[in-house]
ZAMARGU-4260 file (C-alpha; in steps of 0.2 Angstrom, whole numbers, plus 5000, padded with zeros to 4 digits):
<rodrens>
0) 5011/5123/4999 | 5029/5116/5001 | 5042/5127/5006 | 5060/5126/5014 | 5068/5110/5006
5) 5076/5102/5021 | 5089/5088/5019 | 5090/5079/5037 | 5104/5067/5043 | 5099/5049/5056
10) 5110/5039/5064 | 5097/5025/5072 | 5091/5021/5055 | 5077/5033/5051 | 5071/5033/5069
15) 5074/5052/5070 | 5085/5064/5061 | 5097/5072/5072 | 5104/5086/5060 | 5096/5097/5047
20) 5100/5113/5037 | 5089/5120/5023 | 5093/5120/5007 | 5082/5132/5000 | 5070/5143/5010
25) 5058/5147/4995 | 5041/5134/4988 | 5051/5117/4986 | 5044/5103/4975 | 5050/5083/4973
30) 5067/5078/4976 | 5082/5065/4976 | 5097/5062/4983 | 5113/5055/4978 | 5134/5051/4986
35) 5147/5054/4975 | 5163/5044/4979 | 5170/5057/4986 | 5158/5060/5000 | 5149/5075/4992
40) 5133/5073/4993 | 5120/5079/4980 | 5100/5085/4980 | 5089/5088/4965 | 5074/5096/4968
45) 5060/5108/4960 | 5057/5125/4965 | 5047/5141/4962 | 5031/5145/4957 | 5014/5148/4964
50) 5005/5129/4958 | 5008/5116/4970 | 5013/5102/4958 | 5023/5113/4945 | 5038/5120/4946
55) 5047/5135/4938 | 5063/5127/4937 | 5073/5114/4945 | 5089/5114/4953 | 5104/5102/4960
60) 5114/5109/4974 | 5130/5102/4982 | 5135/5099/4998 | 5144/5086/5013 | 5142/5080/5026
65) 5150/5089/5038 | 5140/5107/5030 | 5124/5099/5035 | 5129/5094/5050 | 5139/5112/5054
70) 5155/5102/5056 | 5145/5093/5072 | 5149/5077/5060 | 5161/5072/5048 | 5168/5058/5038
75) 5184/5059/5047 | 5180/5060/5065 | 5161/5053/5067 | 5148/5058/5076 | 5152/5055/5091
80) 5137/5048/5099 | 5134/5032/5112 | 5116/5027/5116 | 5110/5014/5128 | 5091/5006/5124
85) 5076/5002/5136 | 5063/4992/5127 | 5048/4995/5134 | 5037/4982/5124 | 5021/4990/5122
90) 5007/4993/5126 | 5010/4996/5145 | 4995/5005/5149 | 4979/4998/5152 | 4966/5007/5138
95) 4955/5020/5147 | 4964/5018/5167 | 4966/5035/5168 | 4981/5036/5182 | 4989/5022/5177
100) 5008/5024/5175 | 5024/5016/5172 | 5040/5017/5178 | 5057/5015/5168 | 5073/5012/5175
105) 5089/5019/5169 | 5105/5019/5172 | 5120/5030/5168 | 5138/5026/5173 | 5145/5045/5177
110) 5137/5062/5181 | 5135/5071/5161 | 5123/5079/5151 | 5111/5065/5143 | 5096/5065/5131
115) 5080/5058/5133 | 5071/5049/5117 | 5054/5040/5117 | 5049/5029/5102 | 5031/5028/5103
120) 5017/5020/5092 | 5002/5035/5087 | 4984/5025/5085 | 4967/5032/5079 | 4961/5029/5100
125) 4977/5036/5106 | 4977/5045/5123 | 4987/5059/5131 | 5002/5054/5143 | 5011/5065/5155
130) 5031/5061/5158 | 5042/5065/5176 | 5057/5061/5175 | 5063/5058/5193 | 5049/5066/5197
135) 5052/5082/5188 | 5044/5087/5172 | 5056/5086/5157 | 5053/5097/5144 | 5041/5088/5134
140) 5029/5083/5147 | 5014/5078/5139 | 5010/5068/5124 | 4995/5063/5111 | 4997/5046/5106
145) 4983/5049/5094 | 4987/5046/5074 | 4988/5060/5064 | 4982/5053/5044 | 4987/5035/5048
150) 4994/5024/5062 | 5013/5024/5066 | 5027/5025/5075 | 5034/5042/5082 | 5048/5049/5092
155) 5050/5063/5104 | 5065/5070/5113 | 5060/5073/5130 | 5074/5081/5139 | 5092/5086/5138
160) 5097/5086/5156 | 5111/5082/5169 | 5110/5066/5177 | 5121/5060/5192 | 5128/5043/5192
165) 5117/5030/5196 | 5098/5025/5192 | 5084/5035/5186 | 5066/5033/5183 | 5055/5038/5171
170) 5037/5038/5173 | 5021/5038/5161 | 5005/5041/5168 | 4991/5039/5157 | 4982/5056/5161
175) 4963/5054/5150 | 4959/5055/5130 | 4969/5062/5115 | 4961/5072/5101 | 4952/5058/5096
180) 4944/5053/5110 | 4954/5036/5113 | 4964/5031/5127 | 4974/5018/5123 | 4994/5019/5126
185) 5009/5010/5116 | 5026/5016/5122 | 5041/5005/5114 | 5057/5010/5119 | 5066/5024/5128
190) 5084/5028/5123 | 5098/5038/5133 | 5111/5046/5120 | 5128/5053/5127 | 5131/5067/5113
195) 5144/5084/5113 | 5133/5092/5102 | 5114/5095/5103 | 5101/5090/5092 | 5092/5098/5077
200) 5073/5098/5087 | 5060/5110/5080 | 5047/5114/5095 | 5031/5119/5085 | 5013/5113/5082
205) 5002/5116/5069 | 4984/5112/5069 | 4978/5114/5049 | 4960/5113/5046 | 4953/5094/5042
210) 4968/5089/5054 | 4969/5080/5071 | 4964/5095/5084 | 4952/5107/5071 | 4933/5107/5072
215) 4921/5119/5068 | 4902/5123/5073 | 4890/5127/5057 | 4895/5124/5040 | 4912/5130/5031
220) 4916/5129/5013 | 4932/5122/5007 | 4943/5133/4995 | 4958/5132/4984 | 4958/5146/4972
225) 4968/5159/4983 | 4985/5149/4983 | 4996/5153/4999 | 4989/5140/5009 | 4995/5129/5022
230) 4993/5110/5016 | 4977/5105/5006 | 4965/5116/5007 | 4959/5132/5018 | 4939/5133/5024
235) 4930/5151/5021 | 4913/5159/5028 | 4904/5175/5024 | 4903/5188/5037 | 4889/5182/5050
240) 4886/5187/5069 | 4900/5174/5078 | 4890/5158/5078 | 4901/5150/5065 | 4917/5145/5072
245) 4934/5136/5069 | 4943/5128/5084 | 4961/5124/5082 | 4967/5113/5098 | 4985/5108/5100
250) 4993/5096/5111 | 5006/5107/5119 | 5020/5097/5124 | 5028/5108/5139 | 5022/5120/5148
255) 5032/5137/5142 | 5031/5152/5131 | 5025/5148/5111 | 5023/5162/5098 | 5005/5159/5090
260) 5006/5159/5071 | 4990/5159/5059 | 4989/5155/5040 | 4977/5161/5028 | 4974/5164/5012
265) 4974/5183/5007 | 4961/5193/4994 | 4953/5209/4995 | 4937/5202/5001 | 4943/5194/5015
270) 4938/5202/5032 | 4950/5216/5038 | 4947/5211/5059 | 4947/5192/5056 | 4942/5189/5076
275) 4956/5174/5085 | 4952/5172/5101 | 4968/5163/5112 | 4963/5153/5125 | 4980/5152/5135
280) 4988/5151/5155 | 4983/5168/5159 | 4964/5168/5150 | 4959/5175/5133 | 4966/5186/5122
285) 4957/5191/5105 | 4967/5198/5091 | 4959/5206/5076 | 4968/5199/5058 | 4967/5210/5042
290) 4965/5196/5029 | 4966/5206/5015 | 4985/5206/5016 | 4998/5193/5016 | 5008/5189/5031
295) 5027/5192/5031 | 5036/5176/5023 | 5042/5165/5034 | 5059/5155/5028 | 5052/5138/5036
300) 5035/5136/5029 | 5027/5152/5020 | 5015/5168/5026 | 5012/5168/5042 | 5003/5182/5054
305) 5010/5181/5075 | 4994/5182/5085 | 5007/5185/5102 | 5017/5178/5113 | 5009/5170/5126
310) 5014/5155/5142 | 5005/5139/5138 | 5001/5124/5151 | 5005/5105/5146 | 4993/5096/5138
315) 4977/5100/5128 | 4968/5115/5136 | 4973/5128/5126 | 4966/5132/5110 | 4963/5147/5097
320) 4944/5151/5090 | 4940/5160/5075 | 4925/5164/5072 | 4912/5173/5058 | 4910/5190/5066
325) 4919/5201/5053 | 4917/5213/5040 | 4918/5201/5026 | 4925/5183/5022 | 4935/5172/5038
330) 4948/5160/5030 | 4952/5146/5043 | 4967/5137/5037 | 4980/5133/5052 | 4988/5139/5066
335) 5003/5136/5074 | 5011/5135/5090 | 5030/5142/5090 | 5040/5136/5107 | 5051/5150/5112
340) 5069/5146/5120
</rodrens>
């Protein structure tokens, strides 16, 4: 299900959107986008209903540039952004040489606040990289260079940090296999932005069942007739002893504190202490889901439960179980990993 129609602003050509504002929090369909003459700008889009390909109604709203923005940009001032480029012609990394790394040098003229952004290249045999940047862990430490559907390029913002005049470096060690199991390593270019204003950057994961990081042990059956679910499908199994299970495995960019967020589908004969089981920094926590009720909507993305709060390491270690050993149905649909300021 689509929900919270997002209009995004870029200024390095569809790179990365720097700026975003929602448009409309509830189920969202297709849309378009037009400029006026005047600079207004214009979004039809589709909107309501419970069908995923039909839409109540339709609506057209109206906005500029410098509401999306929060008045960070406008026609009139600019931006206000300078960027200097690294290319780092990938790949760097020699495929499966685990501790292999790469330094990159950078250079800033005065002592200031600067971002940190990596273009990247995600592959089926991507492998999992850890960043320092003078040694330090930036915020986003750890990346999974593996493809999510198909192979492509990505980019992440590692760090907004203060830099003293002078050079930097900024090192990528190739620290073992992604999701899928591959090792291989294509970074293409880090960039240095000077801005005033910070970015638009949501810090959250989801793993959805059938998606890069989900396995299950025995045999789950695909469902679509309870609608509420997160993306295509959700995966249900009767009530058993615990031998059936779903694994949802992130790849936590920084270590920190992340609210854990789970998606389901809800009916009466869903199991009222659905069992997840947290594997986190501190060990296991298990919390009992009643999935005979919906969650409480959530303005980004739909129904979603809070399992806790918990501290997370860097990297791919962490992961929520749900098994079969409940009082009726289990839904495994996704789960989602909240970064916390």
């Amino acid at each position: 299900m689509r929900w919270n129609v997002t209009v995004a602003i870029s200024y390095d050509e569809g790179k990365s959107f720097r700026y975003s504002r929602s448009i409309s929090p509830i189920r969202g369909y297709y849309s378009d986008l037009a400029r006026l003459s005047d600079g207004t700008i214009v979004l039809l889009y589709g909107c309501d209903g419970d069908v995923d390909s039909s839409p109540r109604r339709v609506a057209v709203a109206r906005f500029n540039l410098e509401w999306l923005t929060q008045g960070r940009d406008s026609l009139a001032t600019g931006p206000g952004l300078s960027t200097s480029s690294y290319p780092m012609n990938y790949p760097r990394l020699p495929a499966g040489a685990v501790g292999a790394y790469v330094d990159q040098s950078i250079h800033v003229d005065r002592d200031d606040t600067y971002e940190l952004w990596l273009r990247y290249y995600r592959s089926a045999d991507g492998g999992l990289v850890t960043v320092t940047v003078d040694g330090d862990a930036p915020r986003v430490s750890a990346l999974d260079l593996t493809s999510f559907r198909g192979e492509g390029y990505d980019m992440v913002l590692l760090d907004r940090r203060q830099l003293t005049a002078g050079r930097h470096s900024v090192r990528f060690t190739l620290a073992g296999s992604g999701r899928g199991g591959g090792t291989a390593v294509a970074l293409e270019q880090l960039t240095l932005v000077k801005a005033s204003a910070t970015p638009d950057v949501r810090e959250e994961i989801t793993v959805d069942n059938g998606g890069l990081g989900f396995e299950t042990v025995g045999t789950w059956a695909s469902g679509r007739s309870v609608l509420g679910y997160y993306g295509f499908n959700y995966l249900t199994h009767a009530k058993g002893t615990g031998a059936n299970l779903a694994r949802f495995r992130p790849a936590i960019p920084g270590t920190g504190q992340y609210e854990v967020l789970t998606s389901y589908t809800a009916d009466p004969n869903r199991a009222s202490n659905a069992p997840y089981v947290v594997h986190h920094a501190g060990g296991t926590t298990t919390v009992a889901v009643d999935q005979r009720v919906r969650g409480v909507p959530d303005p980004r993305t739909g129904e979603w439960v809070s399992l806790g709060t918990f501290t997370f390491n860097a990297g791919l270690d962490s992961y929520v179980e749900l098994s079969d050993n409940a009082d009726g149905y289990v839904i495994a649909d996704a789960v989602r990993w909240r970064r916390l300021p």
